[in-house]
C-alpha positions as CSV (number, residue, x, y, z in Angstrom):
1,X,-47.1,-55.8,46.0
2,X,-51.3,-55.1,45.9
3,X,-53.3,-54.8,43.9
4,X,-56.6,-52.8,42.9
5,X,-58.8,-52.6,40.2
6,X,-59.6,-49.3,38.4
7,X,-62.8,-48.2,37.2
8,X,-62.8,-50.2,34.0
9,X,-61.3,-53.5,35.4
10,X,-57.9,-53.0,35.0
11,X,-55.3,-54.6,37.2
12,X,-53.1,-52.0,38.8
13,X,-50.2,-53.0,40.9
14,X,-49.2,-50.8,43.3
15,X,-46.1,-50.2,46.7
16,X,-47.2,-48.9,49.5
17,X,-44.7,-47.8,52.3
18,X,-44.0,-45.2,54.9
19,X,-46.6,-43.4,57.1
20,X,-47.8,-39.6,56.7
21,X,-50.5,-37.8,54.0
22,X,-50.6,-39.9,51.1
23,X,-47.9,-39.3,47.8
24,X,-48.5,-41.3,44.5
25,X,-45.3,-41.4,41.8
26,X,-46.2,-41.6,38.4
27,X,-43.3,-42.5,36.1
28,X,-42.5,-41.6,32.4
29,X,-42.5,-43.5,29.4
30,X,-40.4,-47.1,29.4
31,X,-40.8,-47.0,33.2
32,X,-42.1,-49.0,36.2
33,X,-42.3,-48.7,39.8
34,X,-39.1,-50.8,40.0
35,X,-36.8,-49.4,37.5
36,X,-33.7,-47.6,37.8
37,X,-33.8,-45.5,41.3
38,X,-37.5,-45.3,41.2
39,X,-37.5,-47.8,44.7
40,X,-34.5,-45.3,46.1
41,X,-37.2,-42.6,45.2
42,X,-40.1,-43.8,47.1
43,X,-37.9,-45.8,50.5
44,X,-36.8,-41.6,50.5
45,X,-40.1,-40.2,50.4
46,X,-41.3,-43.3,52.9
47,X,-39.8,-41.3,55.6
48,X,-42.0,-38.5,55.5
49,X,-45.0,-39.6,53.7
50,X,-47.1,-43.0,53.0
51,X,-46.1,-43.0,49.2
52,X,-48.0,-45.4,46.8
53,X,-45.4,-46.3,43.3
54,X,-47.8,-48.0,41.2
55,X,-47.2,-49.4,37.8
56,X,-48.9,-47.6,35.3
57,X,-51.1,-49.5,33.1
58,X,-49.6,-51.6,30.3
59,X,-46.6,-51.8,32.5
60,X,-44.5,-53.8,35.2
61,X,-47.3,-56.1,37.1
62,X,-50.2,-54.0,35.8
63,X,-53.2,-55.0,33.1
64,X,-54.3,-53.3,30.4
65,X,-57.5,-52.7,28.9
66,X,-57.9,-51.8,25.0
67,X,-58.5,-49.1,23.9
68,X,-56.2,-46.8,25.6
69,X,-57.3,-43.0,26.9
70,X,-56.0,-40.8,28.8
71,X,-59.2,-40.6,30.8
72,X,-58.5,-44.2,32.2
73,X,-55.4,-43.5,33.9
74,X,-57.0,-40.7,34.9
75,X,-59.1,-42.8,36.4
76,X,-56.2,-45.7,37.7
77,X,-54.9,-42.4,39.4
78,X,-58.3,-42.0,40.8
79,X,-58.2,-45.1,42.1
80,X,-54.9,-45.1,43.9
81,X,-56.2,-41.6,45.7
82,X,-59.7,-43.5,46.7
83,X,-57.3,-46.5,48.1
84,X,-55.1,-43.7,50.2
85,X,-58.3,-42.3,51.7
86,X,-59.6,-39.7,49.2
87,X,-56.5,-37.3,48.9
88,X,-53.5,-37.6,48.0
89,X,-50.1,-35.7,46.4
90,X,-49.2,-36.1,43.2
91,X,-45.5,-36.4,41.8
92,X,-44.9,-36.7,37.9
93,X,-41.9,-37.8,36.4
94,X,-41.2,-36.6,32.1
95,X,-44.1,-37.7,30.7
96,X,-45.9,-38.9,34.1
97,X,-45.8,-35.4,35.2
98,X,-47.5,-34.9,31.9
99,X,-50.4,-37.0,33.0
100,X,-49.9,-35.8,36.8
101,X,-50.9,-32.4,35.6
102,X,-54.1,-33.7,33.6
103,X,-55.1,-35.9,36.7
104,X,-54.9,-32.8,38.7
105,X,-57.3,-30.7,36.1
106,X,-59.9,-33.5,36.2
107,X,-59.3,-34.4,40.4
108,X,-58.7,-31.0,41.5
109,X,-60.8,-31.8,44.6
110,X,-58.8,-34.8,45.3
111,X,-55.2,-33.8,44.9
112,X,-54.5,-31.3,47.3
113,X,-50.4,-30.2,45.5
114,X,-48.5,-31.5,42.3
115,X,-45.0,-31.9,42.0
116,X,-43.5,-32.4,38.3
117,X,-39.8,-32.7,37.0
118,X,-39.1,-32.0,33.6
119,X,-42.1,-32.3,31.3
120,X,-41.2,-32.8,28.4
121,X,-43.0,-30.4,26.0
122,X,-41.8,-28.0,23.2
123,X,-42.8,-24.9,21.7
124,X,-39.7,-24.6,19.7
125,X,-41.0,-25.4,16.1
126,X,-38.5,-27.3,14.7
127,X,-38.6,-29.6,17.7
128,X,-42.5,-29.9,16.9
129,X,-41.9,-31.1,13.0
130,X,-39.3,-34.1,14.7
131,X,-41.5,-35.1,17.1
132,X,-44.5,-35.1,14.2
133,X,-42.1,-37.0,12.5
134,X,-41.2,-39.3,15.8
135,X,-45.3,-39.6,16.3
136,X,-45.5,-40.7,12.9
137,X,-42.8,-43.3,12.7
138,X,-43.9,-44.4,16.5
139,X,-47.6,-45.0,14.9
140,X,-46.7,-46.6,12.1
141,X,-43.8,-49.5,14.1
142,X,-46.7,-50.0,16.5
143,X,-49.3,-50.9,13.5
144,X,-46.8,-53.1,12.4
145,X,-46.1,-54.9,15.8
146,X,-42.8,-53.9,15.3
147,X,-41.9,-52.9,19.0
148,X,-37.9,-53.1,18.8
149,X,-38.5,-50.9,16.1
150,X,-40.6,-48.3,18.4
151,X,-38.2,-48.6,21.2
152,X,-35.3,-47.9,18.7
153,X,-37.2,-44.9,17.5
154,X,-37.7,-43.4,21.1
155,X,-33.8,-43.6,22.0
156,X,-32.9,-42.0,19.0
157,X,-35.3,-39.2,19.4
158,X,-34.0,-38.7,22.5
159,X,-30.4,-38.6,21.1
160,X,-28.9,-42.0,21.9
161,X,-26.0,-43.1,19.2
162,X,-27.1,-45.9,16.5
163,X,-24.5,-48.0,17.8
164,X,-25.6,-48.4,21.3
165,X,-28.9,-48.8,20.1
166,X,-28.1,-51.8,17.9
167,X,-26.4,-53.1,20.6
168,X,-28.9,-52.8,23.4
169,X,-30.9,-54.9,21.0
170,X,-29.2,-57.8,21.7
171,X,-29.0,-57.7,25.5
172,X,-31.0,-59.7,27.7
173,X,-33.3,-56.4,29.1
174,X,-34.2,-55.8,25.2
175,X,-37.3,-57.9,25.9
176,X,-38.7,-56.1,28.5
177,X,-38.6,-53.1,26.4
178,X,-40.5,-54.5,24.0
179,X,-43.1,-55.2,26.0
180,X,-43.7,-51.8,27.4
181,X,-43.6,-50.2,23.7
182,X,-47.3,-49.9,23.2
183,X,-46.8,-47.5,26.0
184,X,-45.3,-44.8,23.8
185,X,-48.2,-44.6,22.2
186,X,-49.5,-43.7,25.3
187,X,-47.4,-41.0,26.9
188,X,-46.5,-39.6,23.1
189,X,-49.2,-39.7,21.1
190,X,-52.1,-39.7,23.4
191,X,-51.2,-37.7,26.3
192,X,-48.9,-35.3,24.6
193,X,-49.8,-34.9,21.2
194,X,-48.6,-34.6,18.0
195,X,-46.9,-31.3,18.3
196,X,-46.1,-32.0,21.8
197,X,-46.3,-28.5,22.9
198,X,-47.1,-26.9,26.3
199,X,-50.9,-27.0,27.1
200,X,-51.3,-24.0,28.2
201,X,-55.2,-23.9,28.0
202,X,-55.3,-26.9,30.6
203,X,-52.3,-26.3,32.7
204,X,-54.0,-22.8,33.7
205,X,-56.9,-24.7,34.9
206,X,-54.5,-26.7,37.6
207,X,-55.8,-24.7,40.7
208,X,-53.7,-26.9,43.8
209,X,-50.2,-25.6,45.0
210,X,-47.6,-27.0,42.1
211,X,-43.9,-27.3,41.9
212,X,-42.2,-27.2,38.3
213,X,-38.9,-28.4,38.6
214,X,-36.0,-28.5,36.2
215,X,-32.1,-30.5,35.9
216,X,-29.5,-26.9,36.1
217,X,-27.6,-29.5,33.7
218,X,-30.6,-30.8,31.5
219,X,-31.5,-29.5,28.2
220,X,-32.3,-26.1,27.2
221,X,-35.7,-26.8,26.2
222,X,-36.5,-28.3,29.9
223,X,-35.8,-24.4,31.7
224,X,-37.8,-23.0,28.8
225,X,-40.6,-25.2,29.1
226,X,-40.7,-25.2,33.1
227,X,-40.7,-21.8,33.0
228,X,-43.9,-21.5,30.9
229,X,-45.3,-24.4,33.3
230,X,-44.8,-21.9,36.3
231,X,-45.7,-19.0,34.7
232,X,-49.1,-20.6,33.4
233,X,-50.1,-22.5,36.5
234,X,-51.5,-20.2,38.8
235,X,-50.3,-21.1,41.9
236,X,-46.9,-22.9,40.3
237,X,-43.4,-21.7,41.5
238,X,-40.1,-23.2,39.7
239,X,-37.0,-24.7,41.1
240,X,-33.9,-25.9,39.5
241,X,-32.2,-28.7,40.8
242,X,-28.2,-27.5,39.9
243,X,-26.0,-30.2,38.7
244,X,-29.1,-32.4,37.7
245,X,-29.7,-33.8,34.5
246,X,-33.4,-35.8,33.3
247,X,-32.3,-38.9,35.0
248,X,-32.4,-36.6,38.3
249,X,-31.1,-38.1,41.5
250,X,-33.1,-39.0,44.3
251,X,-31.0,-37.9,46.8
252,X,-31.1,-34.5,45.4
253,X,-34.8,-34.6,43.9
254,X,-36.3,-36.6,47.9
255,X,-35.6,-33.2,49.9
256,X,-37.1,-30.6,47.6
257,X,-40.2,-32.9,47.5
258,X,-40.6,-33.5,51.0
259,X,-40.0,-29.8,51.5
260,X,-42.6,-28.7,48.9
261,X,-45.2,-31.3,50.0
262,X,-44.8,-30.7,54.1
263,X,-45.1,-27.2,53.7
């Protein structure tokens, strides 16, 4: 692990592996450079490029700094690209390719492609009154330090059962999910909004080379959305990755990337 510091002092912790043009990861909501197959993810990439997985901030082995903006990890991404020499590409995960496409609005002259899989936005409008109503509840658990709460809320939105909920609530990982709950405030209510629909205004102002990619078996929404991404950005092309779902595989995901990125 390294460490740098970001404009405003924060702490970010930060891989590094592999040799090749420079690749930062930026992860969703709940997630850390070390979770789940985020490590396959980058030792895959490490073969064709010198990828950076950094912890966002509030997460993993990062700091934080009060109050949160989007423009600061803006500038953490910033950072990370100065650290890699001055360029780098940019691969965002859900919600991290949310704030992959708004680093690549404000560094257009530093990230030279972006890569994103399955942003989660929706212009359906009953899907925009539930996530008001998710924003709202999110807000108002957070206010209340009540973090299980706010973690509770996020995996029902996203449609997991009351009953494993309650149960994950009394395992030993429950903890660490607490402690990354302020972070929905993050990716939800500050980086994606309360309607959480597709930006069109600002993702027609992402100028660099841009895969939108989608799961063949993810949710409807996901194709609908991606499409819109692809269709808005100017120089955005989508791919489907059949038999994937939101949690996409590395091994299938690692190729496409390398492909898009090399080319």
């Amino acid at each position: 692990m390294t460490t740098l510091k970001s404009k405003d002092g924060t702490t970010i912790a930060f891989d590094k592996q592999g040799d090749g043009p420079a690749l930062i990861l930026v992860n969703g909501a709940m997630s850390t450079r070390s979770d789940g197959s985020n490590p396959e993810l980058a030792r895959l990439l490490a073969q064709h490029f010198t990828v950076y997985a950094y912890d966002r901030r509030g997460r993993g082995d990062s700091g934080d700094t009060k109050p949160y903006a989007v423009g600061r990890e803006i500038e953490d991404i910033d950072a990370l690209i100065d650290k890699a020499g001055g360029y780098a590409f940019l691969y965002g995960h859900s919600s991290g390719g949310c704030l992959a496409l708004e680093a690549a609005v404000k560094l257009s002259d530093k990230v030279k492609k972006l890569a994103m899989y399955e942003v989660p936005y929706n212009d359906d409008p009953e899907a925009q009154k539930a996530w008001g109503t998710y924003i709202k509840n999110l807000t108002e658990a957070l206010a209340s330090n009540r973090r299980g709460d706010a973690v509770a809320l996020f995996m029902a939105y996203v449609g997991m059962p009351a009953a494993q909920i309650e149960g994950m609530r009394h395992a030993p990982f429950w903890s660490g999910m607490e402690a990354l709950a302020p972070t929905l405030a993050y990716d939800h209510t500050a980086i994606m909004g309360n309607d959480g629909s597709i930006p069109r205004e600002r993702a027609a102002r992402v100028q660099v080379p841009t895969l939108v990619m989608t799961g063949g078996s993810g949710a409807p929404f996901m194709l609908e959305t991606a499409k819109t991404l692809s269709t808005t950005i100017p120089r955005a092309r989508l791919r489907t990755l059949e038999g994937q779902a939101h949690d996409v595989h590395p091994e299938a995901l690692a190729p496409v990337l390398a492909e898009f990125f090399a080319a």
